[in-house]
Backbone bond lengths (Angstrom), bond angles and torsions (degrees), N, CA, C in turn:
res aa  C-N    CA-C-N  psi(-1)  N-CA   C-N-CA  omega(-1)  CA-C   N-CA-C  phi
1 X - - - 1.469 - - 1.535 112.25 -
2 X 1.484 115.82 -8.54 1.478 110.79 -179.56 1.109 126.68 -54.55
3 X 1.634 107.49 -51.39 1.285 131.13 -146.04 1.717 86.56 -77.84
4 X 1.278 122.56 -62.13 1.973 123.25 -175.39 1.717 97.58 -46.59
5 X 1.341 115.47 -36.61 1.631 89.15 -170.73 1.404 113.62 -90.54
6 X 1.192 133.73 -5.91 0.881 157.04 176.07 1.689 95.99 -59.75
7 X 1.471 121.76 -85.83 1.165 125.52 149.26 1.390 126.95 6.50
8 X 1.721 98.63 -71.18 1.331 105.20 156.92 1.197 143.90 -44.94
9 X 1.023 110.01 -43.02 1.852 123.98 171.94 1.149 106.23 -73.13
10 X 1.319 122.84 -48.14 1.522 120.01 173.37 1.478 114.18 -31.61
11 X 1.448 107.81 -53.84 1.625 115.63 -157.33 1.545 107.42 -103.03
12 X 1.315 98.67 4.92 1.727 88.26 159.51 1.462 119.19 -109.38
13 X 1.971 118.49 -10.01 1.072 131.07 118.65 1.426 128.76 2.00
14 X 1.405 108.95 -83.12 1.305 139.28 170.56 1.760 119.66 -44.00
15 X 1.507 103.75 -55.44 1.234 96.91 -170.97 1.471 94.46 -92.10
16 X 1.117 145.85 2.09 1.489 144.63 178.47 1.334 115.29 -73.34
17 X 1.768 104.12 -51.81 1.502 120.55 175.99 1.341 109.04 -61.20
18 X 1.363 115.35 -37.91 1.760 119.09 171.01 1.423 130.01 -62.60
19 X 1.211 103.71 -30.62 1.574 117.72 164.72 1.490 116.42 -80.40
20 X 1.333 103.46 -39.48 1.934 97.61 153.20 1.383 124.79 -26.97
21 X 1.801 88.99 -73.21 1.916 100.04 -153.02 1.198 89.56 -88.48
22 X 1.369 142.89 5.40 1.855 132.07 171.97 1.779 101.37 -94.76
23 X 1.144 118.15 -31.30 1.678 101.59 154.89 1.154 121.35 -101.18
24 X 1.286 119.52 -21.95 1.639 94.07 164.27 1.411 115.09 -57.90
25 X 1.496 136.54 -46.98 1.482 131.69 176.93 1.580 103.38 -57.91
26 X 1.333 130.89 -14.56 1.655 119.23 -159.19 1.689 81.10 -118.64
27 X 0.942 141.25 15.08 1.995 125.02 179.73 1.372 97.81 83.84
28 X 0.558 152.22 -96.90 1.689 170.84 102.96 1.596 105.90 130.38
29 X 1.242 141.26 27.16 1.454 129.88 -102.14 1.950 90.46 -93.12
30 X 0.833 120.26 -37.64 1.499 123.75 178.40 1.634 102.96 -40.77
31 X 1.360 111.35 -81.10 1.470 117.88 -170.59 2.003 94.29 -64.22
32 X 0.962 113.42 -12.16 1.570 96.22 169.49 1.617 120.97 -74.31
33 X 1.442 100.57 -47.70 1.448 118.90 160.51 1.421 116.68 -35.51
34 X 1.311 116.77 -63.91 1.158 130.58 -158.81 1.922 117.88 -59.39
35 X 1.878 86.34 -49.25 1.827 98.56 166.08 0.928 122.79 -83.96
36 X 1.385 119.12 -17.89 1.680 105.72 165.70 1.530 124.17 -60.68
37 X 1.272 107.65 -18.00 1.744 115.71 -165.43 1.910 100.25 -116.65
38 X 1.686 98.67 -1.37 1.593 83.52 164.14 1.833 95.46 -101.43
39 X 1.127 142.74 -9.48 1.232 133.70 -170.69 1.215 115.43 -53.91
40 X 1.331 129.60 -74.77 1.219 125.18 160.88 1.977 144.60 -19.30
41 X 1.385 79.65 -46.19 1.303 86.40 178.29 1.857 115.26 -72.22
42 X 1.188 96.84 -39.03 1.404 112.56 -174.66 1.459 100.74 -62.49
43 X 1.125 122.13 -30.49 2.246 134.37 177.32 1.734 84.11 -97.82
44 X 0.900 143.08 14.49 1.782 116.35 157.67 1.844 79.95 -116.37
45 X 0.966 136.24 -55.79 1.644 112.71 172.12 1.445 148.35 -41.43
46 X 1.852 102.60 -14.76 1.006 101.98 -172.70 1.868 99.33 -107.59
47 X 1.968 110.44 -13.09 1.103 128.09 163.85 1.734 111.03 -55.24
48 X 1.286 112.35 -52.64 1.329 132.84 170.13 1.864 118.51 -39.86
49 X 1.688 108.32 -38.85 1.466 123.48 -166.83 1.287 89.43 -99.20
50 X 1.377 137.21 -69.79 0.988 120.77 -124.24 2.144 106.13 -123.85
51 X 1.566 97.50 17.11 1.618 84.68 -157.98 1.930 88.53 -105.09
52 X 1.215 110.26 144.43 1.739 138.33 -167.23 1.524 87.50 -138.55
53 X 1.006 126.96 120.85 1.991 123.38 -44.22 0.996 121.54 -76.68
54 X 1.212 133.05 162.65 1.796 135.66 -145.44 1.528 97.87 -121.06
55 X 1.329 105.45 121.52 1.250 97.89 -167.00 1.979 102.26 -126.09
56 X 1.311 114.36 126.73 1.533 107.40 -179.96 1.060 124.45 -67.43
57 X 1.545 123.58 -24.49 1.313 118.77 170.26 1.522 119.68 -57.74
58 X 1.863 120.41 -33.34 0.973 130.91 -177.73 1.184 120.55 -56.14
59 X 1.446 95.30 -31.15 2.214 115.79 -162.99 1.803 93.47 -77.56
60 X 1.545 104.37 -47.33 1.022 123.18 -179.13 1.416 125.84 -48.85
61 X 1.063 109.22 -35.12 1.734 126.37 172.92 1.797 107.04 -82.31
62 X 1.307 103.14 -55.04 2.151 97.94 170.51 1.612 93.58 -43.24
63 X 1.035 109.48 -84.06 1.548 112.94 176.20 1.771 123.93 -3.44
64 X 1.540 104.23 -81.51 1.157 97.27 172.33 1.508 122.82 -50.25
65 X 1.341 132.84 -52.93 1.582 136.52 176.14 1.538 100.77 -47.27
66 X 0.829 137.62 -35.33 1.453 151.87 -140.96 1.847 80.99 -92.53
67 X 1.152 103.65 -54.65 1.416 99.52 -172.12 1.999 114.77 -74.09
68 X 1.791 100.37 -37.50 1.412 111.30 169.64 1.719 98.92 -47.06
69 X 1.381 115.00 -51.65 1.634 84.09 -164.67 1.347 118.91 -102.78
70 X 1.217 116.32 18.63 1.965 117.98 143.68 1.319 86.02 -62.34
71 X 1.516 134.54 -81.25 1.835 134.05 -140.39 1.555 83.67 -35.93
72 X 1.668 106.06 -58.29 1.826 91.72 -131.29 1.859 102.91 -87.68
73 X 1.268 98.84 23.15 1.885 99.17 172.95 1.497 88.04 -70.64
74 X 1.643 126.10 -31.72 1.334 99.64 -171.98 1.904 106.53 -102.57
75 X 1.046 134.61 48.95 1.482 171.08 -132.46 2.070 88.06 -66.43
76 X 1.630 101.29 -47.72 0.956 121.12 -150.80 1.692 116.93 -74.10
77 X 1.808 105.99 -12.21 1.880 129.09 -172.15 1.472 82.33 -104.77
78 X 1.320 110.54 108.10 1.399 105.24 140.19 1.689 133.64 -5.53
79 X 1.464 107.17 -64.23 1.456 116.57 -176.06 1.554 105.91 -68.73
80 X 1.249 128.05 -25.53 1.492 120.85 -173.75 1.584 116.66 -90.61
81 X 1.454 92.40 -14.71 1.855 109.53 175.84 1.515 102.43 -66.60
82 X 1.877 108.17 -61.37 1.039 113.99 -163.72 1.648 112.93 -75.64
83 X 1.356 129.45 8.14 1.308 136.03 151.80 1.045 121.87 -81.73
84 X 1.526 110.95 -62.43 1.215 113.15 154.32 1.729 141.73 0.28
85 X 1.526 78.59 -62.45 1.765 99.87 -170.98 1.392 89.37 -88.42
86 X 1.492 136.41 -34.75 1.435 99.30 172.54 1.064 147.21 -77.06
87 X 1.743 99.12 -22.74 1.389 114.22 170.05 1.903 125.95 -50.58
88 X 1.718 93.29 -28.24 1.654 103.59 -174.60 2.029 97.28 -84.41
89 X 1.270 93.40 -10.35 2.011 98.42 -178.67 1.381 99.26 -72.07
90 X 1.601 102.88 -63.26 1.910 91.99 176.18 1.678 132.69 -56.72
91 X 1.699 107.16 -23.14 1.262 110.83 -171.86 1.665 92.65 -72.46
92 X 1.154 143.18 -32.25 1.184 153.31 -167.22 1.609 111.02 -76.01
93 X 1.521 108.58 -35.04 1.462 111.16 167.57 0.887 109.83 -65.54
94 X 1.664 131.57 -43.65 1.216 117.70 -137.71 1.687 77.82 -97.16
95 X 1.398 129.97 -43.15 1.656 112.17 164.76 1.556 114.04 -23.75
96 X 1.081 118.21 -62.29 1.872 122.28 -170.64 1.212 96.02 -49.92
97 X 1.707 123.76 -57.19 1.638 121.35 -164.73 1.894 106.69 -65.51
98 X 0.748 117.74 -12.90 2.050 128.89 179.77 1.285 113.24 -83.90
99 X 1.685 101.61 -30.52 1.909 105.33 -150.52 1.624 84.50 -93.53
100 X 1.464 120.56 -63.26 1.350 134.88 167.80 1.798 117.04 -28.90
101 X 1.459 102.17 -62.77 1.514 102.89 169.66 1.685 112.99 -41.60
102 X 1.239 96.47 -70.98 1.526 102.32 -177.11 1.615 129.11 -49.09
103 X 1.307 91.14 -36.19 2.103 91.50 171.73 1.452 81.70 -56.08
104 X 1.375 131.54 -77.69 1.543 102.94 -121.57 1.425 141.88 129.78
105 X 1.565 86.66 -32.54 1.368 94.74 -172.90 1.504 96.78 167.26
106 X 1.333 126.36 157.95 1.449 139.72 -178.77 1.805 112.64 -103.24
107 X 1.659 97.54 115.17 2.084 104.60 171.44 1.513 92.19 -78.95
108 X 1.543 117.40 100.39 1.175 120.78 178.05 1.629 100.35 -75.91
109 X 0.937 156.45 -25.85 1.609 153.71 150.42 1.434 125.58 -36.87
110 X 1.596 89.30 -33.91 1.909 108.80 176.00 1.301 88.73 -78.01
111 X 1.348 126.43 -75.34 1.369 143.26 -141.14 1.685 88.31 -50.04
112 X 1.394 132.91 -70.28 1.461 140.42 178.48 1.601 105.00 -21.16
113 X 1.534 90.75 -72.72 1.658 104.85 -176.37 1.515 120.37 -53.08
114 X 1.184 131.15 -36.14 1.239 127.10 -159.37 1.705 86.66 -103.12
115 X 1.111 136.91 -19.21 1.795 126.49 175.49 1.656 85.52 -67.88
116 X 1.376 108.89 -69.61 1.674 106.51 -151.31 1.602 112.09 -52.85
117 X 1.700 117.49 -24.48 1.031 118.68 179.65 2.079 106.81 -86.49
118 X 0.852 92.90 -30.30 1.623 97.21 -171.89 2.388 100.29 -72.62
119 X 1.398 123.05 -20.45 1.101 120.90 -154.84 1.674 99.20 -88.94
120 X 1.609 113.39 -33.94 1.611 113.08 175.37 1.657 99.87 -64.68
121 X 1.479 112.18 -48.83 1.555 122.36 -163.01 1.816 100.78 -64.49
122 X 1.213 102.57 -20.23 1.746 102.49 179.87 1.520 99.30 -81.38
123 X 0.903 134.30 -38.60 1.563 142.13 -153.25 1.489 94.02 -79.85
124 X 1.446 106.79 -59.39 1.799 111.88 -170.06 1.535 105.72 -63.46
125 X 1.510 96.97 -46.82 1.544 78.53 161.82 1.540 148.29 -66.49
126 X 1.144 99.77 -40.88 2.110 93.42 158.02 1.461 115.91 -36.07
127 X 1.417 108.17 -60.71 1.409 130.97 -176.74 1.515 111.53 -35.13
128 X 1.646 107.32 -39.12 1.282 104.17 -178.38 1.639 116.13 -99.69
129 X 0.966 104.47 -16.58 1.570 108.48 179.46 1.457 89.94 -75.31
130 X 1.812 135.69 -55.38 1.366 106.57 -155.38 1.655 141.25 47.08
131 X 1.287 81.14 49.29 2.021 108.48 171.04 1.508 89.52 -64.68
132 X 1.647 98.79 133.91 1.250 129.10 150.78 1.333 105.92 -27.81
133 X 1.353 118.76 159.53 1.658 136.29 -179.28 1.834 108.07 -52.17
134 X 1.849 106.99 -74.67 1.036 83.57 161.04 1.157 155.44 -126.71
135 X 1.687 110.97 83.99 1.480 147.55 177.49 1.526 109.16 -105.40
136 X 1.442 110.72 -26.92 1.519 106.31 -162.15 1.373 123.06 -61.07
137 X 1.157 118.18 -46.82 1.077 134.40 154.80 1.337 129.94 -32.29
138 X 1.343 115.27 -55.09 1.882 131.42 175.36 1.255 102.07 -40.25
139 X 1.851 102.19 -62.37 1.297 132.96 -149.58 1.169 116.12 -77.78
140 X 2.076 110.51 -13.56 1.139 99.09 -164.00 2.081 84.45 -98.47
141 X 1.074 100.54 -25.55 1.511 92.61 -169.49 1.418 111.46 -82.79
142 X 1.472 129.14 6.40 1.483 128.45 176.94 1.859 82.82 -89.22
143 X 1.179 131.91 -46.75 1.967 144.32 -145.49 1.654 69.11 -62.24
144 X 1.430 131.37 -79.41 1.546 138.92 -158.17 1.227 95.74 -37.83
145 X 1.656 126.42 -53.44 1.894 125.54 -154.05 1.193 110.08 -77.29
146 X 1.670 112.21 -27.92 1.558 105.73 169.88 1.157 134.93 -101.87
147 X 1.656 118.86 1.45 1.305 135.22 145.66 1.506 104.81 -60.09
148 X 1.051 136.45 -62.52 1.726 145.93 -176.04 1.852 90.21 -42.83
149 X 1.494 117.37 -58.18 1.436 111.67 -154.62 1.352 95.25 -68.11
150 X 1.608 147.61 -39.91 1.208 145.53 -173.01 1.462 117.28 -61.10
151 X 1.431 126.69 -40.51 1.051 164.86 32.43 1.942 79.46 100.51
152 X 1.586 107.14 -98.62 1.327 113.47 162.97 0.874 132.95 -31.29
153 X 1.385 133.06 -55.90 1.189 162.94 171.48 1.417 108.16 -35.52
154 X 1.183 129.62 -54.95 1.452 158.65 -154.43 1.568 90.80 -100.75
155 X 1.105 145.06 -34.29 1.220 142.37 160.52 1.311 120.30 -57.35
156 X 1.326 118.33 -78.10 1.257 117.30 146.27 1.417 141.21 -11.22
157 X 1.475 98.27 -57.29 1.959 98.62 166.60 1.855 104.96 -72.03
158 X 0.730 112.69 -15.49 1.710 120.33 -162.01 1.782 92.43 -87.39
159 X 1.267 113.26 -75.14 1.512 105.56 170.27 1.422 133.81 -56.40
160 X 1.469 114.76 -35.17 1.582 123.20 171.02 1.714 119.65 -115.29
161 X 1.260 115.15 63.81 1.628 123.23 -164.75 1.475 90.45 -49.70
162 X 1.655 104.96 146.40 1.339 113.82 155.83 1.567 112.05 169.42
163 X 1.089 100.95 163.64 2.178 92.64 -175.81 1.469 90.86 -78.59
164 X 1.655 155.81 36.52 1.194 139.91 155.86 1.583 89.04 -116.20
165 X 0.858 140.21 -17.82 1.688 136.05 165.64 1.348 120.04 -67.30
166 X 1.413 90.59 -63.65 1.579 107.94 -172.06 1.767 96.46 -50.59
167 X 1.156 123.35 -54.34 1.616 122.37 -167.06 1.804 101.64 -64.30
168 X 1.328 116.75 -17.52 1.066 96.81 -159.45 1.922 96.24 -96.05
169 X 1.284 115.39 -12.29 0.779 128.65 164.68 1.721 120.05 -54.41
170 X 1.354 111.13 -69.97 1.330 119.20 159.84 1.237 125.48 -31.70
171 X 1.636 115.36 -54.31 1.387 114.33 162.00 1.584 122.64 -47.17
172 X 1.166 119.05 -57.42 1.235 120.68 148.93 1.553 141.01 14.87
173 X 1.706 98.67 -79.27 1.559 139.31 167.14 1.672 102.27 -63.52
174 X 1.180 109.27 -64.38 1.471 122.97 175.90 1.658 100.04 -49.40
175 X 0.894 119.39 -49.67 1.779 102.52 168.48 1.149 120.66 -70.29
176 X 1.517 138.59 -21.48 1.063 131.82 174.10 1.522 112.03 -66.35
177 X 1.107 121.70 -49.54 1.178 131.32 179.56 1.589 115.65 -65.53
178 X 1.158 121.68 -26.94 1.745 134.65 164.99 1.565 94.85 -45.71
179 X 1.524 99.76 -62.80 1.598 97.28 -141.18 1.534 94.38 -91.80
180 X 1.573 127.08 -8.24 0.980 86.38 176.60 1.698 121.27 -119.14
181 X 1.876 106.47 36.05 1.223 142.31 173.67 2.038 93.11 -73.78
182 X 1.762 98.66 -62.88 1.464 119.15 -178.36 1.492 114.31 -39.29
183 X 1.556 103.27 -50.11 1.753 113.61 163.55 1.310 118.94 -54.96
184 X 1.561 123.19 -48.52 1.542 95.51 -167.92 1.386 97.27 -88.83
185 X 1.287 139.53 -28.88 1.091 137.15 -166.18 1.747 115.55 -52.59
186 X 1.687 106.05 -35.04 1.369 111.55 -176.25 1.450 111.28 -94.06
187 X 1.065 119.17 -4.32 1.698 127.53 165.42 1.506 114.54 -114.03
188 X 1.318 103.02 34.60 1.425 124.00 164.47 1.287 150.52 174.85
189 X 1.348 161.96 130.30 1.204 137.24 -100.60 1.923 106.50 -51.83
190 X 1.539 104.47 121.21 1.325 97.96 -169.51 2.441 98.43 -81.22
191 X 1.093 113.48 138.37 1.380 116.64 -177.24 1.357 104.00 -94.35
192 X 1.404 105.76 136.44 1.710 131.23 -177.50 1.276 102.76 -30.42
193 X 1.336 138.36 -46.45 1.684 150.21 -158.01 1.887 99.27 -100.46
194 X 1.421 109.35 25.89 1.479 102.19 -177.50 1.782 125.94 -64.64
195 X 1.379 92.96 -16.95 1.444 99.27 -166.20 1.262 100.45 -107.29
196 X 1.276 147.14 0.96 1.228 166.90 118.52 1.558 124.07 -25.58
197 X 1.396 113.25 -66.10 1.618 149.73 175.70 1.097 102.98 -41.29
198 X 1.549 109.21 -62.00 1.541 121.02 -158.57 1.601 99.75 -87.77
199 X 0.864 116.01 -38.35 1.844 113.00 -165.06 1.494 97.06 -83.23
200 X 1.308 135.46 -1.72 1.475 108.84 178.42 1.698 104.34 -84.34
201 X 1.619 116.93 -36.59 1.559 100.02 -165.51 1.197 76.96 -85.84
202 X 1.516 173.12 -62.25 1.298 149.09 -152.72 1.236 129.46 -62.06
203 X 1.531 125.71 -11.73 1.401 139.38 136.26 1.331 109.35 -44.65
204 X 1.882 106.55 -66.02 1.634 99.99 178.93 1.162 129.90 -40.90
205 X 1.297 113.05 -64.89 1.071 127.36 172.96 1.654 136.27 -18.80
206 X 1.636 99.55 -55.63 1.934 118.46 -165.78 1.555 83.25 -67.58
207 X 1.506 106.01 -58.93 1.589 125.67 -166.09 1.748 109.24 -33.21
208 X 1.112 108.10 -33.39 1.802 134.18 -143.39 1.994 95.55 -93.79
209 X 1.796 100.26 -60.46 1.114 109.72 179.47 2.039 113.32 -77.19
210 X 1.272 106.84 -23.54 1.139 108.05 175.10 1.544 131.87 -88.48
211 X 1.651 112.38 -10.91 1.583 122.43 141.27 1.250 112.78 -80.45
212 X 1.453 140.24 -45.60 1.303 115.33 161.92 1.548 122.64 -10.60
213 X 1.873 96.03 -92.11 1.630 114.51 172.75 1.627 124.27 -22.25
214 X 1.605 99.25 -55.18 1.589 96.29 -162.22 2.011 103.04 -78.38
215 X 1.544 107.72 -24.73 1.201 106.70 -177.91 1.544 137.48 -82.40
216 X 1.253 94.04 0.85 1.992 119.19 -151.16 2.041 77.99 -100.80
217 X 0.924 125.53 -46.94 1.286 88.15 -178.47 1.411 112.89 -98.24
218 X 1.237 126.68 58.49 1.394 124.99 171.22 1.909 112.87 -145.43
219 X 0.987 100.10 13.94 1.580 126.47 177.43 1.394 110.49 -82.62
């Protein structure tokens, strides 16, 4: 019975994220509200059915995001941003503590390479987001947690090759680039289609890292 509900979750997944980005592009803001804060849950349910081996840090990380995007429906209060953004910092730790568990073991050659390459790409990136005075700081220490989680990610595919790694990897990248589209966009002219923009690769993304997870041990 796994595998059909599995299915299931998938495709209510599917039509959830669609009801997202069809009112976020149409105003719609109620039913936008509403699917943004069932998304998550519906990817810790299908984490719940279908993931070999089950890991709490993993549940733990849906969780936290789950909570980042209640904060950031209110995007617009300072105080709910800056929760917000931390809440998606821990979901991201507890990603590193899942991705790490699961390799196995550390490609200390990778690990070298991908810091020294990830530390210019952290820098240019602040540079371009240009967070307010005091944001820099937040912003600069969430840029480190989700470089670190990709970081993992890339470990993981490196110690356990496979097309459920490799994707989850991608997802990964695909979040980096979500959130840090979400950054410059809100520290600078924010565009009519903002809530739109940002939620499609961050749909990709969970979707991306969360077939990884549930599929990598059934290969």
């Amino acid at each position: 019975m796994t595998f059909p509900l599995l299915w299931v979750l998938a495709a209510a997944y599917l039509v959830t994220a669609i009801v997202n980005l069809a009112s976020a592009w149409t105003f719609r803001e109620g039913a936008r509200k509403v699917s943004k804060c069932l998304l998550m849950p519906v990817l810790l349910a299908v984490y719940l059915v279908g993931a070999r081996p089950f890991l709490i840090t993993a549940l733990l990380a849906l969780v936290f995001c789950w909570i980042g995007d209640v904060l950031l429906i209110r995007k617009e209060e300072p105080k709910f941003f800056r929760l917000g953004l931390g809440a998606f910092l821990l979901g991201h730790v507890f990603y590193i503590i899942a991705f790490f568990t699961l390799a196995g073991g550390v490609n200390v050659g990778a690990l070298l390479g991908s810091i020294l390459v990830a530390i210019p790409l952290c820098i240019a990136l602040l540079r371009y987001i240009n967070a307010s005075q005091e944001m820099r700081i937040p912003v600069a220490v969430y840029a480190v947690v989700i470089f670190a989680m990709s970081i993992a990610a890339l470990q993981l595919f490196l110690n356990r090759p496979s097309g459920a790694t490799l994707t989850l990897f991608i997802g990964s990248l695909v979040f980096m680039f979500s959130d840090a589209m979400m950054a410059y966009l809100l520290f600078h002219n924010r565009p009519k289609q903002f809530n739109f923009i940002t939620m499609v690769p961050y749909i990709v993304a969970q979707a991306l890292i969360m077939f990884g997870l549930v599929t990598m041990g059934r290969i």
